[in-house]
C-alpha positions, 0 to 999 in steps of 0.5 A: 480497501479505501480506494474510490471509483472504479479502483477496487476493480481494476485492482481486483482484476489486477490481482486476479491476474497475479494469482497462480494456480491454487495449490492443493495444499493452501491456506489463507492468511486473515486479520485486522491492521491498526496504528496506535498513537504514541504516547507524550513523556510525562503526559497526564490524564488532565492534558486534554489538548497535548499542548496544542492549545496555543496559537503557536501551533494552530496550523500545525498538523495532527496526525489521527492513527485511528483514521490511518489507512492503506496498510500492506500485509505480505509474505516477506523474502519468499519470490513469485514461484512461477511466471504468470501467464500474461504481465499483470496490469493495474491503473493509477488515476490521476482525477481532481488533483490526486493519485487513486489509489494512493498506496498501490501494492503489486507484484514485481514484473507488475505494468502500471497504466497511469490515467489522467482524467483531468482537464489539466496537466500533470506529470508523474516521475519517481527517483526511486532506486527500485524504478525511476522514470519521467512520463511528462506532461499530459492531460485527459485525452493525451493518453495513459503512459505506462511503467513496468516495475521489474524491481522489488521496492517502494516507489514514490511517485510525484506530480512535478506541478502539484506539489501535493500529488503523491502516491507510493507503488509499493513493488512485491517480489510475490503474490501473497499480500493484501491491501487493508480494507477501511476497517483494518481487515485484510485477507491473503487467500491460496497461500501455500501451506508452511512457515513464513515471515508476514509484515505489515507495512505503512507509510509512516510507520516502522514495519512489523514482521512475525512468523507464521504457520499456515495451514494446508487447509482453513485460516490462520489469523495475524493482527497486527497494530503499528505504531511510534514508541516513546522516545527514550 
């Protein structure tokens, strides 16, 4: 997972707290998640540049697919299948003016404790429909506040302050999902064996979805690669 410090930790821990009792009969879900570029109308192998040569668009942002990141794998339309034990608990930081991580997958029910550990003040709202909340203005030492995500949904997140904070806590009505590591590889283990809908998911681009079998024992492999089609 491309999460920095002590984040794939918390998130490990958070997961495993997710995890019920491994069925007898499971499988696991394995694979690779890319995003592929979209290609120009009429673009013609001598356009090195995409027309981004001029000084018209010197400041104008490029995306780069091969580096994109944070790609979430999951079983679609199935709910959690029984409570947990004890309410599932992950970390968001807020450290050098920036939310870590900045995709954060959980399951519905999930309470989210989010960490300032700058010496200056941030806050951290959402309007989203699935959980909107506002916790303020804190800094390091103030305290972490937290949230409960009780709604299935995406979640975008903001610092009222700085205007380039953001972080998306994307709410999952399961515990079968996966967040993608740098190079694209994923892995859902204790998956009950039968037949279901798998999306991939990422922030800026249209989600994918197939159906699958998995197996009551071994792996069944799903790759997938996202992306924009021509416009028409």
């Amino acid at each position: 997972m491309a999460i920095l410090s002590s984040v794939p930790v918390r998130l490990a821990s958070c997961l495993a707290v997710l995890s019920i009792a491994a069925p007898v009969t499971a499988g696991t879900i394995t694979g690779r998640v890319q995003a592929r570029a979209p290609e120009a109308p009429g673009a013609s192998s001598g356009d090195s540049d995409g027309g981004y040569g001029s000084r018209r668009y010197k400041f104008l942002e490029k995306i780069d697919y091969e580096a994109m990141r944070n790609f979430v794998v999951s079983i679609d339309r199935v709910a959690q299948p029984a409570t947990p034990e004890a309410p599932a608990h992950a970390v968001v930081t807020q450290r050098d003016g920036q939310f870590e991580p900045h995709v954060l997958p959980v399951v519905v029910g999930t309470e989210v404790e989010w960490a300032n550990q700058d010496d200056i003040f941030h806050n951290v709202f959402s309007r989203s429909d699935a959980c909107g909340f506002d916790l303020g203005l804190y800094k390091r030492g103030d305290g972490a506040k937290k949230v409960v995500f009780t709604l299935p949904g995406r979640v975008d997140v903001y610092c009222s302050i700085h205007t380039k904070m953001s972080c998306i806590v994307l709410v999952l009505p399961n515990p079968w999902f996966a967040l993608s590591e740098a190079n694209g590889r994923y892995t859902i283990h204790h998956v009950p064996a039968g037949t279901y809908r798998l999306k991939a998911w990422h922030e800026r681009l249209p989600p994918q979805t197939r159906e699958i079998v998995v197996p009551e024992q071994g792996e069944v492999r799903a790759d997938f690669t996202l992306g924009l089609g021509q416009r028409p």
